[in-house]
C-alpha positions in Angstrom: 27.4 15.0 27.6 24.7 17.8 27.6 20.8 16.1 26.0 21.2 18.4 23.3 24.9 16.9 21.5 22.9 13.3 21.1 20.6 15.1 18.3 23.1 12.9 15.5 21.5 13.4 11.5 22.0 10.4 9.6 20.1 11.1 6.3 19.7 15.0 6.6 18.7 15.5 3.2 15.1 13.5 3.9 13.8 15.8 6.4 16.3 19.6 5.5 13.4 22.1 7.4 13.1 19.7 10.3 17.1 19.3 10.9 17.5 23.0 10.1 15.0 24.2 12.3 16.5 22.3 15.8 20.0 23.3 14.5 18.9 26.9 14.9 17.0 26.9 17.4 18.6 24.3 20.0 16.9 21.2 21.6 15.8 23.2 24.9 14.4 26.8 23.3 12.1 25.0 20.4 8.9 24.5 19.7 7.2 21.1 19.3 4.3 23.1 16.6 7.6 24.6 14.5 9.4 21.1 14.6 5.9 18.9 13.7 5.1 21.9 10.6 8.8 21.4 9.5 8.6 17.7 9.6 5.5 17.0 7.7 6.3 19.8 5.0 9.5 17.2 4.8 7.6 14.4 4.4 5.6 15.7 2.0 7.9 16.9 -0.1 9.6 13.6 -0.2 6.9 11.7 -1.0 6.9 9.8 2.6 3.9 7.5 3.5 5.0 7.0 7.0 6.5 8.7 9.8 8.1 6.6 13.0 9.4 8.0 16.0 11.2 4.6 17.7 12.1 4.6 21.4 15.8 3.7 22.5 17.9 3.2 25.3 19.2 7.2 25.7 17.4 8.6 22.2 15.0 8.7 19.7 15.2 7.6 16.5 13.4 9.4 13.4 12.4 7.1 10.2 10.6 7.5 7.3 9.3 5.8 4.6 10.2 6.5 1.3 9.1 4.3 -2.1 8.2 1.3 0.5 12.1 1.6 2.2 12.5 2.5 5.8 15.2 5.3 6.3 16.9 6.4 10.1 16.8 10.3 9.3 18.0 11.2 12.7 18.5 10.5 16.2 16.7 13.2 18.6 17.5 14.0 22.4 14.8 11.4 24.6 13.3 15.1 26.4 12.8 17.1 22.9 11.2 13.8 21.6 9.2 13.2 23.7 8.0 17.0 23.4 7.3 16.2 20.1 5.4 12.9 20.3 3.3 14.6 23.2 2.5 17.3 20.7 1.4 14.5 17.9 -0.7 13.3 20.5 -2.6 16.3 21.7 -3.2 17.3 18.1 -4.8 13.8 17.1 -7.1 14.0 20.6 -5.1 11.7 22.2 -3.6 11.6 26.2 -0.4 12.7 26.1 0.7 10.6 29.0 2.7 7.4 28.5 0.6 5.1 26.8 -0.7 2.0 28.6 -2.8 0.4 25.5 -2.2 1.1 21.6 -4.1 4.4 21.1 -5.0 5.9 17.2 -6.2 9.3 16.0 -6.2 11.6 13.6 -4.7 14.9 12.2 -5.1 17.2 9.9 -2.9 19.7 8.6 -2.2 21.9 5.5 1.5 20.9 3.9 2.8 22.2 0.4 -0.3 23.7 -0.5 -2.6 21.0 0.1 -4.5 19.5 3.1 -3.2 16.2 4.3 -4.7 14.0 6.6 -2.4 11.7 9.3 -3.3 8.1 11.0 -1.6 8.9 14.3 -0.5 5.2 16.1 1.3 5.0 19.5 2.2 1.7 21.4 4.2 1.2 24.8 7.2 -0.3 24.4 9.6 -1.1 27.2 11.6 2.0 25.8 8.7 4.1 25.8 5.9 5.2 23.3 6.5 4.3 19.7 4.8 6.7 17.5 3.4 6.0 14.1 3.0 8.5 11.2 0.8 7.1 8.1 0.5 10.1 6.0 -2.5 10.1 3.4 -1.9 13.1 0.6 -4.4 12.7 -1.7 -2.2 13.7 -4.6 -0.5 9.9 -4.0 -4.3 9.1 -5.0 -4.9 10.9 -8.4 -3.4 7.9 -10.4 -5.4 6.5 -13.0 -5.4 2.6 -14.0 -2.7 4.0 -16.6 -0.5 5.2 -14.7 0.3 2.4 -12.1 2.4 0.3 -14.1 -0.4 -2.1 -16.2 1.0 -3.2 -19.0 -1.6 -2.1 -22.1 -2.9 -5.7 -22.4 -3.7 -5.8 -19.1 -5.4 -2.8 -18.6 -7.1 -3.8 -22.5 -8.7 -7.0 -19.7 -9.6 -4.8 -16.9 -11.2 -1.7 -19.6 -13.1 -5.3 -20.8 -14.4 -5.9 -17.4 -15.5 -2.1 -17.0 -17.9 -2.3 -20.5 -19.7 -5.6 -19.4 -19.5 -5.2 -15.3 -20.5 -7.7 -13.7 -19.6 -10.0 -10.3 -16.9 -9.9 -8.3 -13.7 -7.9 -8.9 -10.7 -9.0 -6.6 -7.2 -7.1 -5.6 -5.0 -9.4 -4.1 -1.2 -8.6 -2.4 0.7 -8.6 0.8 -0.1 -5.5 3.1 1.3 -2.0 1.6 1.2 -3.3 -2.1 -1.2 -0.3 -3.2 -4.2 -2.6 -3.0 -6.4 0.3 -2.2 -4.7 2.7 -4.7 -5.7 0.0 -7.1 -9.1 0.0 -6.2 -9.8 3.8 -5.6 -8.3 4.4 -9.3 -11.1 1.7 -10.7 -13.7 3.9 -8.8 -12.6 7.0 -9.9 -13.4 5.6 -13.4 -16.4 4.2 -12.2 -17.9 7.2 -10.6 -18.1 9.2 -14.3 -20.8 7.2 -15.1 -24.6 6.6 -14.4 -24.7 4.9 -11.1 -24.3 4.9 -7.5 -21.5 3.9 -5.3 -20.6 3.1 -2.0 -17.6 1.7 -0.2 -17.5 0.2 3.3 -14.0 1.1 4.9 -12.1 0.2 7.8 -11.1 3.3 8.3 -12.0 5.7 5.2 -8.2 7.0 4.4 -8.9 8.9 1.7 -12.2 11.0 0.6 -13.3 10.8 -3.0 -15.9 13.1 -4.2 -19.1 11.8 -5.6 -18.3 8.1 -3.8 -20.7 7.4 -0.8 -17.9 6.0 1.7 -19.0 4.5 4.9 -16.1 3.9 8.1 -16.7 1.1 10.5 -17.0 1.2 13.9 -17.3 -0.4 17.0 -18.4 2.3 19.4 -21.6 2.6 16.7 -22.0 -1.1 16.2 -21.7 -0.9 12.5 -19.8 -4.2 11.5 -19.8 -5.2 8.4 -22.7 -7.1 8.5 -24.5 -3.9 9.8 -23.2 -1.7 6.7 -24.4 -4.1 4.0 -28.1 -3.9 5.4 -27.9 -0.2 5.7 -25.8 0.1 1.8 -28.9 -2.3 0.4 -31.9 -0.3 1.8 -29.9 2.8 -0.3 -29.4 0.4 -3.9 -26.3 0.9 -5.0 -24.9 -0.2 -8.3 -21.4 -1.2 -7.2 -19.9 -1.8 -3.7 -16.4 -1.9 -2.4 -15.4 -3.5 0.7 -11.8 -2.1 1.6 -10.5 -5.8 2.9 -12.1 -9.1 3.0 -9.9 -10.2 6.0 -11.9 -12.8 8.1 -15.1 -14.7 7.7 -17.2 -12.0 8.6 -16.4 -9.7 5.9 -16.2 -12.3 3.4 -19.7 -13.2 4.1 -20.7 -10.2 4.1 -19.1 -9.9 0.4 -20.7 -12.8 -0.8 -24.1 -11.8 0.0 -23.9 -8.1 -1.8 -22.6 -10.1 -4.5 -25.5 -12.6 -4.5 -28.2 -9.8 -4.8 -26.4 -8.9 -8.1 -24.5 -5.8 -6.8 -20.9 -5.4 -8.4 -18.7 -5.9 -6.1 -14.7 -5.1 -5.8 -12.5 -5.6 -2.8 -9.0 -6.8 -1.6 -7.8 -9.7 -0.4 -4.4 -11.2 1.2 -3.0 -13.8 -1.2 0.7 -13.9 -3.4 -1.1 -14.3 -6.7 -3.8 -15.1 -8.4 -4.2 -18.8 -8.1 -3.2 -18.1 -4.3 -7.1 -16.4 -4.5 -8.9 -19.7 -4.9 -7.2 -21.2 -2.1 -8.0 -18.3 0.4 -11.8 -18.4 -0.5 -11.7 -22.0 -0.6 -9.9 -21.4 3.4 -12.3 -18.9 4.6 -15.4 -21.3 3.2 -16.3 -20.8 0.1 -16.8 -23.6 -2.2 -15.8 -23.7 -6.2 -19.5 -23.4 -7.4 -19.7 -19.9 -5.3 -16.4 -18.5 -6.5 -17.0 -19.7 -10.1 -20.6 -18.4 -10.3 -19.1 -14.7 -8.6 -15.3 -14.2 -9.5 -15.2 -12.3 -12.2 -11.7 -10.3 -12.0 -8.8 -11.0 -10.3 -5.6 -8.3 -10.0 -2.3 -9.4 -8.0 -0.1 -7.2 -7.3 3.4 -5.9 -6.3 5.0 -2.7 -5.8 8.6 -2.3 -7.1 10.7 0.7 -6.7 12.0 2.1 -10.1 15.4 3.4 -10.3 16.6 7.0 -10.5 17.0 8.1 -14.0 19.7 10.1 -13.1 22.1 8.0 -11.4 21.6 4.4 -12.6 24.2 2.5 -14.2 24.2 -0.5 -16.3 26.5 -3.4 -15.6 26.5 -7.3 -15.7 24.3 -9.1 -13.5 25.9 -9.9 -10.1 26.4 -13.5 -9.4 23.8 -13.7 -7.0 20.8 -12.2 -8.8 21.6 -14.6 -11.9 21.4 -17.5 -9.3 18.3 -16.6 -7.5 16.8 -15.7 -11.3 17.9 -18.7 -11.9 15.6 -20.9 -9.6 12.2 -19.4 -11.5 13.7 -20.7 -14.9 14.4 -16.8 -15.4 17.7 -15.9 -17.9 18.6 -12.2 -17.1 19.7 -9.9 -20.1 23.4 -9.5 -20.3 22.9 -5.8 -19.3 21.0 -4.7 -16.3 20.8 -1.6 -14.3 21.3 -1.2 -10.8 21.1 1.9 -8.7 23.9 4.3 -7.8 22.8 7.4 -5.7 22.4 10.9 -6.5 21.1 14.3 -4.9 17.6 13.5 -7.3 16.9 10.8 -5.4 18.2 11.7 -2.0 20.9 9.2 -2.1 18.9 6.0 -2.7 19.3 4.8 -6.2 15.4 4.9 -6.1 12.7 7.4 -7.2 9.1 6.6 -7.3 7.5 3.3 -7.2 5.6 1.0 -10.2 3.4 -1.9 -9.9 4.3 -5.4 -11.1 0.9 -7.2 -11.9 -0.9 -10.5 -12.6 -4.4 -9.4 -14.2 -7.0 -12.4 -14.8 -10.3 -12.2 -16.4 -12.0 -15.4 -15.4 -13.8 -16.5 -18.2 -16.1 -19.6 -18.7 -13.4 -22.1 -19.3 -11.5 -20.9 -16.1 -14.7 -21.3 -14.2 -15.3 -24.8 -15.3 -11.8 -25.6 -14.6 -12.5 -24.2 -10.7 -15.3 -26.7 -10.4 -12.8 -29.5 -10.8 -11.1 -28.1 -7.5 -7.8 -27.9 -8.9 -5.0 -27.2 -6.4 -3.2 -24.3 -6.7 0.1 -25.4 -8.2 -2.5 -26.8 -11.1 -4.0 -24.0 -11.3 -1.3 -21.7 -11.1 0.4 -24.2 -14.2 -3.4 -23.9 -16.2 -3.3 -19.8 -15.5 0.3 -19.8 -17.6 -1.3 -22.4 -20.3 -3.9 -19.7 -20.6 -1.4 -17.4 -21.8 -2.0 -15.0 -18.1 1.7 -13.3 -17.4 3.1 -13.8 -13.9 4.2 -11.6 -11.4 7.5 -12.6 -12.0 7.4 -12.1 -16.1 6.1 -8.6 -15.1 9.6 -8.2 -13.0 11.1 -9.6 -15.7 9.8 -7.5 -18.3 10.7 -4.1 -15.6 14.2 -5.2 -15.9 14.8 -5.3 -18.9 13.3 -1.8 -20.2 15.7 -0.9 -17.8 13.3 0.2 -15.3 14.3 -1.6 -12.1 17.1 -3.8 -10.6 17.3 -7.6 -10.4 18.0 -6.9 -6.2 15.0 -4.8 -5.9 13.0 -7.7 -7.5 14.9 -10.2 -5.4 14.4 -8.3 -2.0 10.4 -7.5 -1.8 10.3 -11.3 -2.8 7.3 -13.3 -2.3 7.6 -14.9 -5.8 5.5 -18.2 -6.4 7.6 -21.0 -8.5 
């Protein structure tokens, strides 16, 4: 079997140009600068966030990421991958040999009319490199806090917080549930007015104009304990950290936030209660968070179904079950996705957020100071009249928006 017969499409119509272009032109005779313009022009168009090339025994394997969902596009010759990959390398500044550590750079490159900038990763593997694509269009960004999903009482809560800001302001959610799209959305309101900001990134993904945005690094020595002295001496009105993730940075957080700076950030939890106890584990007590936490945002992202394509049916056996176990009833009619040439086959077009939005006001705070746990807490946040995650799903569903096995598969769900 000649290298060029294993090139094997899978989901040609994710990635037409790319496909097209090595049909044409052969495995042996292309080149790796026509195949990487055809690919991200692909991406783009599809609304991809990430790019893999995965290593396997006698090919390569081509995935992208579409709406959160891994897809296999294609399987590509090991030699004409490897071409490629070497090429992703040499453009992001990296050495194209076989990689002996994880190595990250970046490219930039003009695709559908706009200028896109790519987080190249590569790792050894005992297949070879792995390559990783995370592709930053900064159209994905231009959402405002009205167009992510918030219901209109929530964002009623958050508008609140925006006329009397003050104290902390927290996004919390798994990693890729559009945290940062979250945040950079509030700034972009933000930045219209009267003040200065500045946000300290690890790294800066995407560039907002009139925003002061700092990067980390190691090679400089600026931590994040270094960026706060150096954002202070420049007084600020509001500051974003882009993850509170260890000790370090949440220290850092807590002493902007004690010099009376605004401060937003993100942190890892599955809800809103699930915020106290991560302070409370990276070592804060209740009288800090009460006197600081002043916002709190979990959040999901859900893909919403194809208006073309999806059909409405019964709820299947299993999704009333598993429905079930949250005290949820599904409607009698739900819609579940089908597949189409709109949506490339998926059932799926686009993605919506599912949110939990608290405004911690004095009673909540008092109620912290009793140290709770967070089953009480999470039972005192539904007193308060604060929807769920799960009433948000619940509330998708039933305008028809989503399925019950989308909700049931990003799971994560507190009971």
């Amino acid at each position: 079997m000649s290298d060029s017969t294993r090139f094997r499409p899978t989901k040609p119509e994710l990635a037409p140009r790319f496909i097209k272009q090595i049909k044409v032109s052969g495995a042996d005779g292309i080149e790796p600068n026509d195949l990487f313009t055809a690919i991200i022009s692909d991406a783009v168009e599809k609304r991809a966030s990430d790019l893999h090339l995965d290593p396997q025994s006698d090919a390569y394997c081509l995935r992208m990421r579409v709406d959160g969902a891994l897809h296999d596009v294609c399987e590509i010759p090991t030699e004409l991958a490897e071409r490629i990959l070497n090429h992703f390398k040499v453009l992001a500044e990296l050495d194209p040999i076989p990689a002996l550590k994880p190595m990250e750079g970046w490219v930039e490159h003009e695709a559908e009319d706009r200028l896109v900038n790519m987080r190249v990763s590569c790792v050894p593997s005992v297949s070879g490199d792995k390559l990783s694509l995370r592709i930053l269009d900064p159209r994905r960004m231009q959402s405002s806090l009205g167009d992510l999903g918030f219901s209109s009482e929530q964002s009623e809560l958050i508008h609140e917080w925006i006329e009397d800001i003050q104290g902390m302001f927290l996004v919390a959610g798994a990693v890729g549930t559009g945290k940062t799209s979250t945040l950079y959305s509030l700034l972009d309101e933000l930045k219209g007015r009267e003040c200065s900001i500045v946000t300290v990134e690890d790294p800066v993904e995407y560039r907002i104009d009139g925003i002061t945005q700092m990067q980390l690094s190691e090679k400089k020595e600026l931590d994040f304990a270094e960026s706060l002295k150096t954002i202070l001496r420049i007084d600020p009105d509001y500051i974003m950290l882009g993850e509170m993730r260890d000790e370090a940075s949440i220290e850092t957080a807590w002493d902007a936030a004690s010099t009376g700076k605004v401060l937003l950030s993100t942190l890892h939890s599955k809800d809103a209660a699930g915020v106290i106890s991560s302070l409370r584990n990276y070592g804060r007590e209740d009288f800090e968070i009460a006197s600081f936490l002043e916002m709190v945002v979990a959040q999901r992202l859900v893909r919403t179904l194809c208006d073309e394509c999806k059909e409405a049916g019964e709820p299947e056996a299993i999704d009333r079950k598993w429905f079930e176990s949250f005290d949820c009833e599904l409607p009698d009619s739900v819609n579940y996705a089908k597949g189409c040439e709109a949506c490339g086959g998926v059932g799926y077009k686009g993605r919506s957020g599912l949110f939990e939005v608290w405004r911690v006001d004095n009673e909540h705070k008092e109620f912290i100071l009793g140290h709770p746990d967070e089953l009480s807490l999470r039972g005192k946040l539904r007193e308060w009249g604060i929807p769920s995650l799960m009433d948000s799903a619940m509330q998708m569903i039933s305008d028809g928006q989503t399925s019950p096995y989308e909700i049931r598969t990003i799971g994560g769900f507190s009971k």
